[in-house]
Structure formats: structure tokens, C-alpha cells
N, C-alpha and C positions, 0 to 999 in steps of 0.2 A: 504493500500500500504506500499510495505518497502520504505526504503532509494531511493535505485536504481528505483525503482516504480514513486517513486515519482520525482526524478529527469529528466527522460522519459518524465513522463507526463506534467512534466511544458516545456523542448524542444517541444512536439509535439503543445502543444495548445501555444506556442509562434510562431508556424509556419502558423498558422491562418485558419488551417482545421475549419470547420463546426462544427465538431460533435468527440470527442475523449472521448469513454465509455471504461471504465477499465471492464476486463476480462467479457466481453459480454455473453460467453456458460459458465459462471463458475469458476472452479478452475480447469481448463484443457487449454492448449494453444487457443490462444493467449492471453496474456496480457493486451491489447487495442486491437479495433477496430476503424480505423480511418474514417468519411466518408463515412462508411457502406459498405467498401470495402477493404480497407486494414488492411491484421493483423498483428498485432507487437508482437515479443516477446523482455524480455528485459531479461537484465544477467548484473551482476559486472565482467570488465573484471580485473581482478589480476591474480596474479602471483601463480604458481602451485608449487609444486613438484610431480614426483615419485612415484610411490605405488605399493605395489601388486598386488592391487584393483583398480589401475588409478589412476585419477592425482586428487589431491586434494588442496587447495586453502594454500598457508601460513599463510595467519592468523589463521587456526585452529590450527596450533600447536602454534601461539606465542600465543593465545588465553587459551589454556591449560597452555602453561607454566606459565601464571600472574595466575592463579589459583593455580596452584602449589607452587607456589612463597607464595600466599599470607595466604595459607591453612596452612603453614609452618610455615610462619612469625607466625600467630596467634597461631600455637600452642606452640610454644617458651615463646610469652609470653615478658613481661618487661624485662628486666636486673634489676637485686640487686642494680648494682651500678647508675642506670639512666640514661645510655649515649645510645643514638638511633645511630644507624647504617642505611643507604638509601645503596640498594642494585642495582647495577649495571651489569646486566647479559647481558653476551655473549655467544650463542649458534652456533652452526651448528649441520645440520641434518647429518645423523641419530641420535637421541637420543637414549636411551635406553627406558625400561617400565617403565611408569608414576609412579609407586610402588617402582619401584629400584630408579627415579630421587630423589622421595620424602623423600626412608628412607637415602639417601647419605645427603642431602640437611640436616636433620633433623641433620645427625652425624657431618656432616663439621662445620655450622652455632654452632652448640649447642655447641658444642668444644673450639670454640674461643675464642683467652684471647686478651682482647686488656688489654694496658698500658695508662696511663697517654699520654705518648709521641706518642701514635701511632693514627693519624688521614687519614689514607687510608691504603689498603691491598690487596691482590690476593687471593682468594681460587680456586684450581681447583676442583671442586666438582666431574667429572666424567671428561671422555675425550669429550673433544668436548661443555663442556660447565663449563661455570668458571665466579664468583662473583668477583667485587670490591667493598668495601666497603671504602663508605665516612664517616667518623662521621658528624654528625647532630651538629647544632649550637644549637638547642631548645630540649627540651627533647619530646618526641613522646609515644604513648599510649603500645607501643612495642620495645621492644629490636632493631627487625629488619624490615623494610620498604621499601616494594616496590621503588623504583625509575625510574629504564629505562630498557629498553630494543635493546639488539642490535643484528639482525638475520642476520646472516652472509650471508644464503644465498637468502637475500631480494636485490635484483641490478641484475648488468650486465648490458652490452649491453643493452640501452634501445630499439635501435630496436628490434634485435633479441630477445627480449625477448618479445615483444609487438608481434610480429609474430608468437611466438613460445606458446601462451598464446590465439592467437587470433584462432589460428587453432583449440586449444583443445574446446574453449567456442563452436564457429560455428559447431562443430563436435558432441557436447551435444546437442546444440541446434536442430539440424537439424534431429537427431533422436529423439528428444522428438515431434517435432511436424508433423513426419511421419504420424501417423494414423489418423491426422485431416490435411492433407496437403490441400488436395482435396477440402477443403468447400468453402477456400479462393484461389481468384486466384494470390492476394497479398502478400508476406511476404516481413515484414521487419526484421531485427535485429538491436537494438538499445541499445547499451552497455555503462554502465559507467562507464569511464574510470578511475579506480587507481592505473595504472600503471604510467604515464605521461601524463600531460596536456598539458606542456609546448610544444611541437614540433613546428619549425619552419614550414615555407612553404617548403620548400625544404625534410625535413623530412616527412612531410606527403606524400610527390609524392615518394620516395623511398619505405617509408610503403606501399604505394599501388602497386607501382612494385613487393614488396615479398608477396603479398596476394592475392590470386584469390578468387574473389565472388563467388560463383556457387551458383546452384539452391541446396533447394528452395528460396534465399533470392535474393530480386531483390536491397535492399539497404542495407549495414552494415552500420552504422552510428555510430562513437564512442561521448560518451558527456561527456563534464566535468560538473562533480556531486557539484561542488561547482557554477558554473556558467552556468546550464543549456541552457541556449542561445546561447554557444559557443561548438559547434559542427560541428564535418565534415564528408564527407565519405571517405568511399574505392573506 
């Protein structure tokens, strides 16, 4: 089981079914079988972006970009002088091609002169995404070091965005388990959630006024993946 797998399956067998077997026919939907009757599919619900090709998840690109970041850092290498630099990247999409991020990244970082006097800095590396650099109190195995990351367009509206996210997942979902709809007369959907845990009561009834369930899912039920037991519906 992944992450999301796992967090699923401790909700469900906390809810005190009988019988809860992970992917029953396989590696083909569902996910679970609850009971010998209900079948669950589960998904991460997060946040999308955009595509040519559909909507694809933001962590894959801040996921690339700390690859990028760090494929760079190491081939830089030490500084002469021994003073470590912790890199503070701020992005928004669109980027350019990982090839063009990497060789700007290699020319801007490689470039730089710090001073004596100089302990933080701006580079804009390309448009749309640009380094702060803190010096390092201790010396570090590399000139330049990973530190944080800040995606610009991770937020908004947490409803609308929690709506806007939930539509895309249930619309995957509900074509993936098309051709096996028919075997079970049950489906759920059981998502965990990394978008927001927090919602009040009141927030949750408004999420449910901007979401319609339709078939095949007779329950969407979102969970929080750090505390499986605290779950709700649509």
C-alpha cells in the first residue's frame, strides 16, 4: 500500500467492518473490498494545475524543481572560500524546460560573488522564478544548499479550490472504474485529504452544497492522512 492506501485502510477498519481486503481482483479497481460488498477506490486529493495533457498534481513540479535545485547545487561543488549559501526558491508556473531552468541556474549561482559583508541576496534566475540566498552559520559539504521552497501557486480559496480539485479527482476516478463498475453494486470514494484538514463544521456543509455526488459513488468521504479517524462526507 502507498501512503494514501494506507491511511484509507486504517479509516475503514476503524469503522468496525468485518472484513476490509486490499485490492481483492488485483491491481485493477477497487482498492478495498469492504464486507464482500462494497468497493472503495482511494486517491490523494491535492491541488492541480493546467496542462495540455490535463490537470496534473503540484507536487510534481515542486518535486522536479528540488531535483533541479539539488542536481545543480552538487555540481557546483564547495566554494574556495568555504562559506555555504541555503537557497530559498520562489516559483510560479509556467516554468520554462527543465534544460533551460538548469543551465540559467548553473550560470546565475556559478556567477556569484559574495563579500565579507554580504549575508542574504536576490537572484532572479529566469522570470517567474528567483533564489534568496542566506549564508550559512557552519560550513556545509557544498557551496550551495537546498533550503525551502515557496510555490506560488500552492493556496487560494480553500474552498474553491477543495471543489475545484474534488471535481477533477471524482472525474478520474469514475472513468477508471467504468469497465469494472458493474461487478460491484457498491462504490465508494475515499480521499486523503492534502489540501485542508482543518475545516470547521460550517465549512464542511458549504463544501457539500458546491459538490454533487453522482453515481457511481454512493459515498465520497474525505480523511485526514495524519489522523485517519477523523473523517467526513459529502
Amino acid at each position: 500500500m502507498d501512503a494514501s492506501e494506507t491511511a484509507v485502510y486504517q479509516y475503514l477498519t476503524s469503522q468496525g467492518f468485518a472484513s476490509v481486503i486490499y485490492e481483492p481482483d488485483g491491481n485493477v479497481p477497487p482498492d478495498f473490498l469492504v464486507d464482500g460488498r462494497i468497493a472503495v477506490e482511494v486517491r490523494r486529493l491535492n491541488q492541480h494545475e493546467d496542462t495540455g495533457n490535463g490537470p496534473r498534481g503540484l507536487e510534481h513540479v515542486q518535486a522536479r524543481v528540488v531535483a533541479v535545485l539539488r542536481g545543480v547545487c552538487a555540481s557546483i561543488g564547495p566554494a574556495a572560500s568555504g562559506v555555504t549559501w541555503f537557497l530559498i526558491c520562489q516559483f510560479r508556473r509556467p516554468l520554462p524546460r527543465w534544460r533551460e531552468l538548469r543551465r540559467a541556474l548553473q550560470s546565475k549561482l556559478g556567477s556569484f560573488v559574495d563579500t565579507q559583508e554580504t549575508n542574504s541576496a536576490w537572484i532572479e534566475i529566469v522570470p517567474r522564478f528567483r533564489i534568496q540566498l542566506w549564508r550559512s552559520p557552519e560550513k556545509q559539504p557544498n557551496r550551495f544548499v537546498v533550503g525551502a521552497l515557496s510555490d506560488h501557486d500552492w493556496g487560494g480559496f480553500v474552498l474553491s479550490e477543495m471543489r475545484r480539485n474534488l471535481l477533477i479527482v471524482m472525474d478520474e476516478k469514475r472513468r477508471k472504474v467504468a469497465r469494472v463498475r458493474s461487478k460491484y453494486d457498491v462504490w465508494w470514494l475515499v480521499l486523503a485529504n492534502h489540501i485542508d484538514c482543518s475545516l470547521s463544521a460550517r465549512e464542511r456543509q458549504e463544501l457539500r452544497a458546491m459538490v454533487s455526488v453522482d453515481d457511481p459513488w454512493e459515498r465520497v468521504v474525505l480523511v485526514d492522512p495524519a489522523h485517519p479517524e477523523r473523517a467526513f462526507d459529502l
